[in-house]
N, C-alpha and C positions, 0 to 999 in steps of 0.2 A: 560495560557493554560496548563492543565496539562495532562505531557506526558502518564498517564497510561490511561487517558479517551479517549486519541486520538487511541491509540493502538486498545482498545477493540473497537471505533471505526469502525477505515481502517479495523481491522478484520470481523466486521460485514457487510462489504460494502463489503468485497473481497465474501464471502462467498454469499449473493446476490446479486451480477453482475454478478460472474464468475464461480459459482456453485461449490465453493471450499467446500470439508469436514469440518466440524466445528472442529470433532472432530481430523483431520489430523492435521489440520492448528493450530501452534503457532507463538508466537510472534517473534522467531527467524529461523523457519522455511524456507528453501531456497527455493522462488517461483519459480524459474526457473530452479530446479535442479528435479531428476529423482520423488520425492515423490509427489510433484505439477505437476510441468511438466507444466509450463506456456508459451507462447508463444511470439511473436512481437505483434500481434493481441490482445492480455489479457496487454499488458504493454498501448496501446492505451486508454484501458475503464479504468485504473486504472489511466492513466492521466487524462481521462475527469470525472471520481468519485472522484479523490481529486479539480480538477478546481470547480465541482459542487460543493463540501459540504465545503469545505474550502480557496475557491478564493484565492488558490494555486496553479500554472504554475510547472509542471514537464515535459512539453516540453524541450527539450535539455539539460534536468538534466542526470548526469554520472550515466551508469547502476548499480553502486553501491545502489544507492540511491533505487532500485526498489529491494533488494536482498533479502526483507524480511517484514512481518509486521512492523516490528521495526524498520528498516530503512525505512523507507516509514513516519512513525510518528515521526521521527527524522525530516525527510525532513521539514514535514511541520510546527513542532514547530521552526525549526530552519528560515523560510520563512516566519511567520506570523508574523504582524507588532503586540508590546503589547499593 
């Protein structure tokens, strides 16, 4: 799985679930800091948008893991079986 196709990805799924700026939203971008400004509620659809597209569990994963595009497709490179 290659991590730069996961990326552009989770970014195109953040930006249609959760109505992020295309043009705000980078790969290092912090979702939950003043520029997104994401919530508890946005971290619930972005578990069940990675469970959909990549039958990957971020249920009880460390809030690190949600800190950004990039870590988000780390997450899931690093959880997917090769």
């Amino acid at each position: 799985m290659n991590i730069e196709d996961v990326k552009a990805r989770v970014k195109e799924l953040l930006v249609e679930n959760l109505g992020i700026d295309a043009d705000v939203l980078e790969y290092d971008t912090e979702l939950f800091g003043e520029l997104i400004d994401l919530d508890s509620i946005d971290s619930m659809t972005i578990i069940d948008v990675v469970d959909d597209e990549y039958g990957v569990s971020m249920t009880g994963a460390d809030k690190e893991n949600f800190f950004s595009v990039e870590a988000i497709a780390n997450f899931i490179v690093n959880h997917t079986e090769a």
